[in-house]
C-alpha positions in Angstrom: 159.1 -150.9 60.2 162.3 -151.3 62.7 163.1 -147.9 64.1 161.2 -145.7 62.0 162.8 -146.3 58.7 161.2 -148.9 55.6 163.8 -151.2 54.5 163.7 -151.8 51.0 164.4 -155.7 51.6 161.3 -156.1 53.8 159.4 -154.9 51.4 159.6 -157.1 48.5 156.0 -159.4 48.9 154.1 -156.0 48.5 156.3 -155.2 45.4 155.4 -158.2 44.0 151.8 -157.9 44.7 151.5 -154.2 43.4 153.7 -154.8 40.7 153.8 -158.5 39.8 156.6 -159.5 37.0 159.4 -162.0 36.1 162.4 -160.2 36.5 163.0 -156.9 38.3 165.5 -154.2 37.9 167.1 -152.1 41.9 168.9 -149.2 41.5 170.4 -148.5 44.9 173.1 -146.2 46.0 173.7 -148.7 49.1 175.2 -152.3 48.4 173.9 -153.3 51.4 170.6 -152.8 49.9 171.3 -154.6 46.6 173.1 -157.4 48.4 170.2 -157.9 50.4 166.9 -158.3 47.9 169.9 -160.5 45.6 169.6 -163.0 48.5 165.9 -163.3 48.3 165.3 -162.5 44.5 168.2 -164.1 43.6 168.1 -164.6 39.4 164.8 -162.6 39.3 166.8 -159.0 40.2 169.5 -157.3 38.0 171.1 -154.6 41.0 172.4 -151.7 39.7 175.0 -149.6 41.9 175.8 -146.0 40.5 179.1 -145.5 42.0 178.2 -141.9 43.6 178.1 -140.6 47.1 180.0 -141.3 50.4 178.7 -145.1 50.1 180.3 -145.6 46.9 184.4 -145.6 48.4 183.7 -146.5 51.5 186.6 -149.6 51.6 184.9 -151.4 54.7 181.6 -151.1 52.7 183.4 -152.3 49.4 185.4 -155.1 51.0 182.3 -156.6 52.7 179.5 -156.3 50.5 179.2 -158.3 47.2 179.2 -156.1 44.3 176.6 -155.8 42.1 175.6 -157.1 39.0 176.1 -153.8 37.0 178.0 -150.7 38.3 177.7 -147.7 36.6 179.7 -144.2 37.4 176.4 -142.1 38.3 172.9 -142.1 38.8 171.9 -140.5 35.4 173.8 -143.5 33.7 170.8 -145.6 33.2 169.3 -142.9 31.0 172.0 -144.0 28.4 172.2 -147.3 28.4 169.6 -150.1 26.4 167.7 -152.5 28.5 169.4 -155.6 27.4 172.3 -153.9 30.1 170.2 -155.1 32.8 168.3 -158.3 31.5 171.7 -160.1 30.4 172.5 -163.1 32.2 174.0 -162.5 35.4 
C-alpha cells in the first residue's frame, strides 16, 4: 500500500483468489485505472468508463490514456444495459 492509498491494479491476485473467474467486468471513473488492470488482464477484463466527474474531460487525461473498451455517459448506465454489452469481443 504506497502512500496510504490501495491501488486497484495491485490488487488483482487477491481478486482472483477471492473471486476466481474467466472474464471480469471494471467500472472505473479513472482511465488510469482501467488502462492499468487492461495491461495485466488483458482479454480477460471488459473496462467500463462512465463519462462523469472532473476525470471524465480532463484533455491531458483523455489524450494520454487509452480509452476504454465501453464508455458509457454515467454511472447508473450499467443498470440499463444487457450483459452481452460487456462480454462482446473487445
Amino acid at each position: 500500500m504506497a502512500g496510504g492509498h490501495i491501488h486497484k491494479e495491485n490488487e488483482l491476485e487477491y481478486v482472483e483468489r477471492l473471486y476466481p473467474a474467466n472474464h471480469y467486468v471494471l467500472i472505473d471513473d479513472k482511465l488510469r485505472i482501467l488502462a492499468a488492470v487492461k495491461k495485466i488482464w488483458a482479454e480477460r477484463v471488459t473496462t467500463v468508463f462512465p463519462k462523469q466527474g472532473h476525470y471524465a474531460f480532463d484533455p491531458k487525461i483523455l489524450a494520454e490514456t487509452p480509452p476504454a473498451d465501453v464508455e458509457l455517459a454515467k454511472i447508473s448506465d450499467p443498470l440499463n444495459c444487457n450483459l452481452a454489452t460487456f462480454l462482446k469481443k473487445q
